[in-house]
Each structure stands twice: as C-alpha cells, then as structure tokens.
PyMOL commands that place a pseudoatom at each C-alpha (Angstrom):
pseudoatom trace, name=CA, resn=UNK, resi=1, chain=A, elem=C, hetatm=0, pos=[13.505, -24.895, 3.318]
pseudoatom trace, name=CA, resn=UNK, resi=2, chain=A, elem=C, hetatm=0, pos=[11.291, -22.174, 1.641]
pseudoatom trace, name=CA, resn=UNK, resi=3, chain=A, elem=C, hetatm=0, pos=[10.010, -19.742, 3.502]
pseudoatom trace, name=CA, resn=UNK, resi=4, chain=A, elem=C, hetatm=0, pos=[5.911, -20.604, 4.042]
pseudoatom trace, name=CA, resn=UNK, resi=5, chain=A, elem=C, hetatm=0, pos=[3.196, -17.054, 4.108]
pseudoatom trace, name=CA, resn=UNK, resi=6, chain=A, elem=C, hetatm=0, pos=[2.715, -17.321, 7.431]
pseudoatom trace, name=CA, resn=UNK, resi=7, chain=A, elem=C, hetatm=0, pos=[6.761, -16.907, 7.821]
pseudoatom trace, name=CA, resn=UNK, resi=8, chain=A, elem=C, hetatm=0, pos=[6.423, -13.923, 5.090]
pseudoatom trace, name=CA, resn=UNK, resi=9, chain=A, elem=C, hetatm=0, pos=[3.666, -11.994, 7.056]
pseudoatom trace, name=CA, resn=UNK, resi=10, chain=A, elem=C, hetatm=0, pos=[5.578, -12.177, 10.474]
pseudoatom trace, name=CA, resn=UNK, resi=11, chain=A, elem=C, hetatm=0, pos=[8.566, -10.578, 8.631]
pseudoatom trace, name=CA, resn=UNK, resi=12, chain=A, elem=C, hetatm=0, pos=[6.217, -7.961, 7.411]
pseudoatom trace, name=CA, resn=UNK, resi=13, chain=A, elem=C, hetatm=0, pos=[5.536, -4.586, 10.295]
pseudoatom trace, name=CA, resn=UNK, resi=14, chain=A, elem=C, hetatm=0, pos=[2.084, -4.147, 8.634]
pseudoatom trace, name=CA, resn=UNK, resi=15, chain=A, elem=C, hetatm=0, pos=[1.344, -7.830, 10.135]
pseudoatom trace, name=CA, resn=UNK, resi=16, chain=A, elem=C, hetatm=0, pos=[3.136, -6.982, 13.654]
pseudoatom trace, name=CA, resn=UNK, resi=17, chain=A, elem=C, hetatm=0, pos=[0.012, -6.872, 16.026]
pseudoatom trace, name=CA, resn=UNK, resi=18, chain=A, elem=C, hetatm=0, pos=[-1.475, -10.102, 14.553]
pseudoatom trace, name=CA, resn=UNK, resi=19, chain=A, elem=C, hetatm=0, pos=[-1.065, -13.711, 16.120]
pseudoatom trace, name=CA, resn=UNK, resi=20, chain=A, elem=C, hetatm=0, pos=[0.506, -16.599, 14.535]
pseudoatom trace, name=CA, resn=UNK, resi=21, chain=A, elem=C, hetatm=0, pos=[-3.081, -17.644, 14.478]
pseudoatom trace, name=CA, resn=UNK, resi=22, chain=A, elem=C, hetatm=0, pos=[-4.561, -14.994, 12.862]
pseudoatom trace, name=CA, resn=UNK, resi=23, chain=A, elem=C, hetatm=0, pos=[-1.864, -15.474, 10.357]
pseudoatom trace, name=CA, resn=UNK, resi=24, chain=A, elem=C, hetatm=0, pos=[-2.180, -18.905, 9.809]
pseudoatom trace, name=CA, resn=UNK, resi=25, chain=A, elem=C, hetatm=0, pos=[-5.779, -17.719, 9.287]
pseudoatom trace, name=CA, resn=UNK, resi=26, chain=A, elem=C, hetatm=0, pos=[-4.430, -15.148, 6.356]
pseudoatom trace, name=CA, resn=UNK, resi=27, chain=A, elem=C, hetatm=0, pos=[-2.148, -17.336, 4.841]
pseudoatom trace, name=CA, resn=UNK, resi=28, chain=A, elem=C, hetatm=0, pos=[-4.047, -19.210, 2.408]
pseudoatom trace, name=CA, resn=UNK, resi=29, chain=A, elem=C, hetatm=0, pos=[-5.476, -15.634, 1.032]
pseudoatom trace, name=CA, resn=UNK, resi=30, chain=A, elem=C, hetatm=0, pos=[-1.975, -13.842, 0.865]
pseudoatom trace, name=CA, resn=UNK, resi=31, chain=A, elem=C, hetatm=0, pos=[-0.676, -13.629, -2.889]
pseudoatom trace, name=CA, resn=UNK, resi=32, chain=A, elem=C, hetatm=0, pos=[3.164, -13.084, -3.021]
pseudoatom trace, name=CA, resn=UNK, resi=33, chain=A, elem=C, hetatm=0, pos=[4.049, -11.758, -6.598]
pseudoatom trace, name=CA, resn=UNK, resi=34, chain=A, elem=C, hetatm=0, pos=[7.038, -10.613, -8.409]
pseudoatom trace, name=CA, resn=UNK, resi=35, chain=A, elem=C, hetatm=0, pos=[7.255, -7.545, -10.628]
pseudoatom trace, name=CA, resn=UNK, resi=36, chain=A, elem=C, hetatm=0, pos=[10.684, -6.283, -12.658]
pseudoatom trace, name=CA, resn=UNK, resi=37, chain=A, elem=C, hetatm=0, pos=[11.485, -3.318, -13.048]
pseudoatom trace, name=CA, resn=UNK, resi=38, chain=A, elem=C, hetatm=0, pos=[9.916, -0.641, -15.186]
pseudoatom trace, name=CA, resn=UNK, resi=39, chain=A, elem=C, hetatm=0, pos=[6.585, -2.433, -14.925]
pseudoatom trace, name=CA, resn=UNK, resi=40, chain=A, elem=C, hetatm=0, pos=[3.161, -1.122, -14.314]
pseudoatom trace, name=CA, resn=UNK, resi=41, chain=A, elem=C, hetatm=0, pos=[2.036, -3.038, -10.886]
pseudoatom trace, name=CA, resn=UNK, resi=42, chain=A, elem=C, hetatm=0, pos=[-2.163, -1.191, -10.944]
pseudoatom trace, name=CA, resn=UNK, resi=43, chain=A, elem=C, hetatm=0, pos=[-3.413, 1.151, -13.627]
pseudoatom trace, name=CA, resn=UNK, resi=44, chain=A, elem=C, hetatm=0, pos=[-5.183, 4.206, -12.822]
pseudoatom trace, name=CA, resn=UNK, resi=45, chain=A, elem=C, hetatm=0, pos=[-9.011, 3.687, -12.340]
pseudoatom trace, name=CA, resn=UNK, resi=46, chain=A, elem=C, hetatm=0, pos=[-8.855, -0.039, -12.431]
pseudoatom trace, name=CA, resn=UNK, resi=47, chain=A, elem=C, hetatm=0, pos=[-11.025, -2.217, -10.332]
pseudoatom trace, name=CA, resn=UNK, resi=48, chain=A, elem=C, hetatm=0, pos=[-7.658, -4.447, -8.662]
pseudoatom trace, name=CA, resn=UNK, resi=49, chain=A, elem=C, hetatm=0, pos=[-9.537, -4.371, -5.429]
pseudoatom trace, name=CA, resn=UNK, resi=50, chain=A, elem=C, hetatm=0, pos=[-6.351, -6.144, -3.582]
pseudoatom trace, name=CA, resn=UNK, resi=51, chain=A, elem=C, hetatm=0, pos=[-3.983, -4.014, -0.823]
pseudoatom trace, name=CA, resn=UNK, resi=52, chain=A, elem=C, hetatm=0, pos=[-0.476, -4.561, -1.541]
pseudoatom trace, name=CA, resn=UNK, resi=53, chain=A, elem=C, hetatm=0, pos=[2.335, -4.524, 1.173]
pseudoatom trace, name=CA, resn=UNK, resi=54, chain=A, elem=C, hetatm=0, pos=[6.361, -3.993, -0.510]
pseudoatom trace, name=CA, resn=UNK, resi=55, chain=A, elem=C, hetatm=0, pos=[8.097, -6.759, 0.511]
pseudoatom trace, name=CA, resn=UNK, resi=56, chain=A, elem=C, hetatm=0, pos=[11.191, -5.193, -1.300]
pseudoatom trace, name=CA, resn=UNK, resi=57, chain=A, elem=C, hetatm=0, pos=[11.775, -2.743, -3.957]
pseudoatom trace, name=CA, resn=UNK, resi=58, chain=A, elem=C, hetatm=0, pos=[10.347, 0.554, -5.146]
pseudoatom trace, name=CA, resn=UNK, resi=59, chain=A, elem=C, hetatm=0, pos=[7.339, 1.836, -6.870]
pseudoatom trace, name=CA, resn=UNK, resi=60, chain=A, elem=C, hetatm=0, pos=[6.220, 5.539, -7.787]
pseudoatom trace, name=CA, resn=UNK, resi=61, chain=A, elem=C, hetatm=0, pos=[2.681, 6.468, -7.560]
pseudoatom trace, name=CA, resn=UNK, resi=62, chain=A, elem=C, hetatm=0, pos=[1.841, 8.439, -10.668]
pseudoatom trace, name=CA, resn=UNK, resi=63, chain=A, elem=C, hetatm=0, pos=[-1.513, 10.588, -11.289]
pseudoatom trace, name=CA, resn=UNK, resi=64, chain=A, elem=C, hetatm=0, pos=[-2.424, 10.685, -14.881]
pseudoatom trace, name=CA, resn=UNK, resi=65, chain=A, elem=C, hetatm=0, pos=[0.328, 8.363, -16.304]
pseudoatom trace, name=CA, resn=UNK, resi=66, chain=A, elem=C, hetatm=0, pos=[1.850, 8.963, -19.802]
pseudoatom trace, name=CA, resn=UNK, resi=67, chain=A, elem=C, hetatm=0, pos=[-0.373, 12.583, -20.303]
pseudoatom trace, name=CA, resn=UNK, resi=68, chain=A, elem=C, hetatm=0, pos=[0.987, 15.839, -20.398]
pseudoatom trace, name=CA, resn=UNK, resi=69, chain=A, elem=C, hetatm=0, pos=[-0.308, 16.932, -16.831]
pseudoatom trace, name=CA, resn=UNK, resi=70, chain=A, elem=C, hetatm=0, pos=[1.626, 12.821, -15.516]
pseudoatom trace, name=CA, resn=UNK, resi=71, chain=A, elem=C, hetatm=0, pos=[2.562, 13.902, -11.673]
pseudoatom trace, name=CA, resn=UNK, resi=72, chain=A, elem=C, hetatm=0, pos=[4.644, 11.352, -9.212]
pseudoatom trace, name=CA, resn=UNK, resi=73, chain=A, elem=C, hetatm=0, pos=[2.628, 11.684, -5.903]
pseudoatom trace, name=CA, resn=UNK, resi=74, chain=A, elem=C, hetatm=0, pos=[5.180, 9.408, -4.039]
pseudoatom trace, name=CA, resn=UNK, resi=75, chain=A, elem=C, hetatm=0, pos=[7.964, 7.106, -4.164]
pseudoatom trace, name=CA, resn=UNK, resi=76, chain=A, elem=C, hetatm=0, pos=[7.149, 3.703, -1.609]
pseudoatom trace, name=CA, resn=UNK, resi=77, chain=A, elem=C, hetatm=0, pos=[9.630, 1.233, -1.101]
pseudoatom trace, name=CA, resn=UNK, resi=78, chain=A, elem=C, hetatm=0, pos=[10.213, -1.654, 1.567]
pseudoatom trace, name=CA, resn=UNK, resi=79, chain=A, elem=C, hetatm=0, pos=[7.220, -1.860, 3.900]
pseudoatom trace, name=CA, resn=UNK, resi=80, chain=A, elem=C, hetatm=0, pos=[4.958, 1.019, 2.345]
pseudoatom trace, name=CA, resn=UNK, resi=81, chain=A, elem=C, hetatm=0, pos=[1.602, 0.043, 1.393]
pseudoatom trace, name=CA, resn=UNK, resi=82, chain=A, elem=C, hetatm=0, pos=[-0.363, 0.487, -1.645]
pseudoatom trace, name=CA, resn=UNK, resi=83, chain=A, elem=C, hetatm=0, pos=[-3.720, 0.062, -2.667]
pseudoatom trace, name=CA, resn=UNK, resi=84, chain=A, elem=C, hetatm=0, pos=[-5.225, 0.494, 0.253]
pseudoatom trace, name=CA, resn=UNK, resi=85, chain=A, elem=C, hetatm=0, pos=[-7.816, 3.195, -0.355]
pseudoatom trace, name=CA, resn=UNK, resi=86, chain=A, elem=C, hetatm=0, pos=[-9.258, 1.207, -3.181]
pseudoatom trace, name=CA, resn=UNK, resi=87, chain=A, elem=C, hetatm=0, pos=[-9.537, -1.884, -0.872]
pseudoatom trace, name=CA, resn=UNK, resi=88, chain=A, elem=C, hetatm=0, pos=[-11.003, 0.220, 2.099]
pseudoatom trace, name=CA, resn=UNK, resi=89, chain=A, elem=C, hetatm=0, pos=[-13.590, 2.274, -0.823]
pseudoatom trace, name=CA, resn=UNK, resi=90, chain=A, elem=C, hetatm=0, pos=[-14.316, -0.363, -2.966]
pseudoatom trace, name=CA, resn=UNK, resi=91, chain=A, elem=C, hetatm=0, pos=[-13.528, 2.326, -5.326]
pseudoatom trace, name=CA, resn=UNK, resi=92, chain=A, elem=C, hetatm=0, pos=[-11.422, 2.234, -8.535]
pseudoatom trace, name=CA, resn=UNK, resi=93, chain=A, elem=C, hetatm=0, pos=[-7.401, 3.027, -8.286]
pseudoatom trace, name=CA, resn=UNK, resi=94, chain=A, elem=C, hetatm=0, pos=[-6.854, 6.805, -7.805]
pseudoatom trace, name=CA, resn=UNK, resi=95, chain=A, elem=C, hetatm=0, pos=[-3.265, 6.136, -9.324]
pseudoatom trace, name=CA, resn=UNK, resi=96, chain=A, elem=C, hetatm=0, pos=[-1.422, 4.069, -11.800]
pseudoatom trace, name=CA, resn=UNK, resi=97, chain=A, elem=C, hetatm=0, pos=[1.653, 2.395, -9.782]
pseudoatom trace, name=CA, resn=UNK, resi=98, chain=A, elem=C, hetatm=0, pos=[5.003, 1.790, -11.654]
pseudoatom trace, name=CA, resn=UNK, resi=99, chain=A, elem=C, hetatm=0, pos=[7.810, -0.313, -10.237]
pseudoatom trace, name=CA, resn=UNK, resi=100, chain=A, elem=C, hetatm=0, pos=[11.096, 1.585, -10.492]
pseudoatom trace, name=CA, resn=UNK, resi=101, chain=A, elem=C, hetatm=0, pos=[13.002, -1.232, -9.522]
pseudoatom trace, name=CA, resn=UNK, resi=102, chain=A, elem=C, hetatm=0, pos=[12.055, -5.131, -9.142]
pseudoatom trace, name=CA, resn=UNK, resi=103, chain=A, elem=C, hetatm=0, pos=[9.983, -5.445, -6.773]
pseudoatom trace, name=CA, resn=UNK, resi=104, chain=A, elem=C, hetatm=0, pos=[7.935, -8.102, -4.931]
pseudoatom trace, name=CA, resn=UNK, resi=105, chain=A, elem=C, hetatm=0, pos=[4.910, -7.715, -2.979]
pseudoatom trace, name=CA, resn=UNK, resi=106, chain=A, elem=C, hetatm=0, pos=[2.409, -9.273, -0.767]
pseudoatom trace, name=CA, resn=UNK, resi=107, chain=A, elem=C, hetatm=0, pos=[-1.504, -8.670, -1.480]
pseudoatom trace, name=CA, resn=UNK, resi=108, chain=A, elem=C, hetatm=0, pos=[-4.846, -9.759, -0.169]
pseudoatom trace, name=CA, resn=UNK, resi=109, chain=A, elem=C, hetatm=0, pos=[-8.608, -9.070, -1.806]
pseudoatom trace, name=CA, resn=UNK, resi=110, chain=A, elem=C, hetatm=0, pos=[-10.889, -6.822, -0.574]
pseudoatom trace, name=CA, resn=UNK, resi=111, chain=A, elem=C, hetatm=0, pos=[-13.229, -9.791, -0.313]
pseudoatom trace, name=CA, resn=UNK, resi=112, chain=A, elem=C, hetatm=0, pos=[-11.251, -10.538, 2.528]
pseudoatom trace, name=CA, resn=UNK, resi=113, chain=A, elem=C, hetatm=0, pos=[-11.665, -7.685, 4.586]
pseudoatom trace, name=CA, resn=UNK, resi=114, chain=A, elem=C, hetatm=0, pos=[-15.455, -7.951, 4.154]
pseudoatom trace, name=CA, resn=UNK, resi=115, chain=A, elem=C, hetatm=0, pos=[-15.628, -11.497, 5.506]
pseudoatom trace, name=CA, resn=UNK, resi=116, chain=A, elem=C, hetatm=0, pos=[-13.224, -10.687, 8.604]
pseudoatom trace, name=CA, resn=UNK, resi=117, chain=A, elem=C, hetatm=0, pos=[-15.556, -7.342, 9.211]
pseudoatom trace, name=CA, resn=UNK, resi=118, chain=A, elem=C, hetatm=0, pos=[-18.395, -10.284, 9.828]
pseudoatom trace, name=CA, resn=UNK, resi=119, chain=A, elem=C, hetatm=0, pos=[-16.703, -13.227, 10.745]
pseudoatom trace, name=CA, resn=UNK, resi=120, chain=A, elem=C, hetatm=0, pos=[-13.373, -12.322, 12.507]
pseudoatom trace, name=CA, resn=UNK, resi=121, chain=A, elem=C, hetatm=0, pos=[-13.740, -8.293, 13.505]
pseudoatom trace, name=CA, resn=UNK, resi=122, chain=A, elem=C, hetatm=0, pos=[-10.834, -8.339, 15.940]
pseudoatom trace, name=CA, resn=UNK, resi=123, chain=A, elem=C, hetatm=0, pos=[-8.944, -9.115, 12.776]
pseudoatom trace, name=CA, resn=UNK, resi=124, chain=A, elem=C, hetatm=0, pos=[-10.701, -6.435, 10.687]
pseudoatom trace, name=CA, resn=UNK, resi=125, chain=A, elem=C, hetatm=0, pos=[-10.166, -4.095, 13.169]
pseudoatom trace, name=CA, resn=UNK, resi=126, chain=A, elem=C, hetatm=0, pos=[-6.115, -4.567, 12.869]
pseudoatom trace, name=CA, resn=UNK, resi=127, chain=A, elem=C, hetatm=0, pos=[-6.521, -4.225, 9.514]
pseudoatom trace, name=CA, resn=UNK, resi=128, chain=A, elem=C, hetatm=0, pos=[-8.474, -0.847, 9.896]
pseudoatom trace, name=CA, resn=UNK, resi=129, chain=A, elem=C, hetatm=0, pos=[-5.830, 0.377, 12.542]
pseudoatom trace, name=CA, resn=UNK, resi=130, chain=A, elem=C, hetatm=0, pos=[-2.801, -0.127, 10.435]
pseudoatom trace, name=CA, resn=UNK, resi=131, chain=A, elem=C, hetatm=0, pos=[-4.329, 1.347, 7.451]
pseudoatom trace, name=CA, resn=UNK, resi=132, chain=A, elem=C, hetatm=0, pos=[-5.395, 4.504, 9.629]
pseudoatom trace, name=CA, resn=UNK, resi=133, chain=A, elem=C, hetatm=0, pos=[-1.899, 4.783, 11.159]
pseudoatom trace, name=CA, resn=UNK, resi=134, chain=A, elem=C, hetatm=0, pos=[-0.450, 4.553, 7.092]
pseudoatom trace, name=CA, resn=UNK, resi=135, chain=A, elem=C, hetatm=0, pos=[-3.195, 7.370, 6.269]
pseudoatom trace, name=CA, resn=UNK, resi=136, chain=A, elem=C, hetatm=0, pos=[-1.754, 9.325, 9.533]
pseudoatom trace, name=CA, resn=UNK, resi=137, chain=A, elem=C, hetatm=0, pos=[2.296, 8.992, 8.693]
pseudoatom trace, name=CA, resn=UNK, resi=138, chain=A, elem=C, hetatm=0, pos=[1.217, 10.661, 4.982]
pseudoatom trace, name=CA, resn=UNK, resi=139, chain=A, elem=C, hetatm=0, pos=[-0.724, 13.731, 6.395]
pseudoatom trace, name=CA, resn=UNK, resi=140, chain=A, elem=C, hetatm=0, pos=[1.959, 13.907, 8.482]
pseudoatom trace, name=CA, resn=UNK, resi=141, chain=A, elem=C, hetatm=0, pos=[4.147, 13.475, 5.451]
pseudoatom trace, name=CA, resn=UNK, resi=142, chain=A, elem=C, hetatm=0, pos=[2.107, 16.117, 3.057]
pseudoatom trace, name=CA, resn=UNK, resi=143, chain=A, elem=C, hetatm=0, pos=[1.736, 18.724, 6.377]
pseudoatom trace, name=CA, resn=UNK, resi=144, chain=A, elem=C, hetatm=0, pos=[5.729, 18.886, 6.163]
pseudoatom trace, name=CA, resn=UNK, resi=145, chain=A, elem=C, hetatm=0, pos=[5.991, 19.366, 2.386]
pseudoatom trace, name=CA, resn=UNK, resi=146, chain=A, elem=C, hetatm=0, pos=[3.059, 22.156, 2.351]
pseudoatom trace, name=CA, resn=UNK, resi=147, chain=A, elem=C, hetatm=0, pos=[4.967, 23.495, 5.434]
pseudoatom trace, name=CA, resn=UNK, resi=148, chain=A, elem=C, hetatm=0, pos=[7.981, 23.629, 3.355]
pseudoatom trace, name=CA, resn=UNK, resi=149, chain=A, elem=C, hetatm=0, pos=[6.876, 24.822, 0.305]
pseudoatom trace, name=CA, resn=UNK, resi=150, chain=A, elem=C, hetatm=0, pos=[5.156, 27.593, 1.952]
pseudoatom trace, name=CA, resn=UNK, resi=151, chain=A, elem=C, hetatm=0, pos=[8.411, 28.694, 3.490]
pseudoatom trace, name=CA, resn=UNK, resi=152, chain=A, elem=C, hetatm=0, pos=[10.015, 28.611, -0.078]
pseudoatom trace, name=CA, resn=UNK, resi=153, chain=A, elem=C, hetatm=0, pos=[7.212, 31.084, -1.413]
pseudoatom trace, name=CA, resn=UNK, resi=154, chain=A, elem=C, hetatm=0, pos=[7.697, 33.258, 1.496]
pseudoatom trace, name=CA, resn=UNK, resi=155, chain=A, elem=C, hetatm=0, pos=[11.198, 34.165, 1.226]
pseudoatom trace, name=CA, resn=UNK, resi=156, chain=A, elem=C, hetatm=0, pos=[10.933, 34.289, -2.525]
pseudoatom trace, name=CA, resn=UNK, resi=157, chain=A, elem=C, hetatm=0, pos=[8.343, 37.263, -1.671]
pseudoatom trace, name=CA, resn=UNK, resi=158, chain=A, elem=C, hetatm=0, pos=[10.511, 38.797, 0.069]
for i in range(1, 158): cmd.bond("trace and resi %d" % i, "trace and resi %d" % (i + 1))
show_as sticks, trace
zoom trace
C-alpha cells in the first residue's frame, strides 16, 4: 500500500510537533518531487516561493553558480531544509541549489503560510518555530566555523 502525505509528513522531524489533524490539514498542499542527481533543484534569484524539506539525498547550496567567484555555502542532506528564507521573505532565492545525489523532497507554497497566519495561526506558529530553531542550529553552525577559522589564523601568526 503506498505510503499517503499525511504518512510522509509524520516521518518527517520538521512535521514532529504537528497533529495528525493538522496534517491531514497539510496534506493536500504538500508536493513530493523527485530530482537525480547533478540537477539544479532552485536557481539563484528565482521567485520558487515553496520551502523544501529533504526527504533523502543531498544538495549543495551554491552562491553565484557557474561564475568565477561560485562558493558552496553548505552541503544539506536528509531532514535539512531549504528554501525557507525565500518562503518566510517573500523574497527571491539567495542561492542556486544543486542536487549532488538523487534526491527527493517535500515542499509547500508560501501561499500557504499566509492563509494559516489568518486562518489556522497555531499552525503558522509551528511553522515559524521550526524555521527559527533551523535559523538557530546554522548560527550555531557558522559561530563554530568562524571560531575555527580564527584559531587557524592565529597560530599561523604566530
């Protein structure tokens, strides 16, 4: 029997704190796609105003794809999020993301969001606290790597 959204959102941590209600409520919105390898997922500066959630897989992040100044900002895989400072902005994509192996993903539109915020804001607000606890892990995450390379530099002055 195949597995139904609902079933694919309670197997996701993002979705964790929500009721089988509220996901029965998400369901119909949730968009489950597929992407091989080697495949560009969002493009830098488009308007995809959607969050994504990796199901499985791996993407990189990349600022300024295919130029001579291209940097990888991170690596996600299983779990990670993407997307979601476009979806909370309304803004275009900071980033182009690039699947570095196959990888599927669940997404919902920003639309979404906006209608919970009025409609359903106990559901908006889970949405706003998982996205805040994402945006806390990577500070987190870029404190330790600023830490780090500012050890390196150190001892190289010395």
């Amino acid at each position: 029997m195949p597995k139904t959204e609902s079933r694919i959102l309670r197997e996701i941590p993002f979705f964790d704190d929500f009721t089988d209600e509220e996901l029965a409520e998400l369901e119909p919105h949730i968009s489950i796609k597929f992407f091989k390898a080697d495949t560009h997922l969002r493009e830098e500066a488009g308007q995809d105003l959607q969050f994504y959630v990796i199901r499985s897989g791996e993407v990189a992040v990349v600022k300024g794809h295919g130029t001579p100044g291209e940097v990888r900002l991170a690596t996600l895989g299983e779990n990670d999020l993407f997307g979601e400072m476009a979806f909370i902005s309304d803004a275009k994509r900071g980033a182009t993301v690039l699947a570095t192996k196959d990888t599927s993903t669940a997404s919902l539109p920003l639309g979404l969001l906006l209608e919970y915020e009025k409609r359903q804001p106990a559901i908006a607000a889970k949405f706003y606290r998982q996205f805040l606890l994402k945006v806390i892990e990577r500070v987190r995450t870029m404190n330790e790597r600023v830490r780090t390379m500012s050890e390196r530099l150190e001892a190289k002055a010395k």
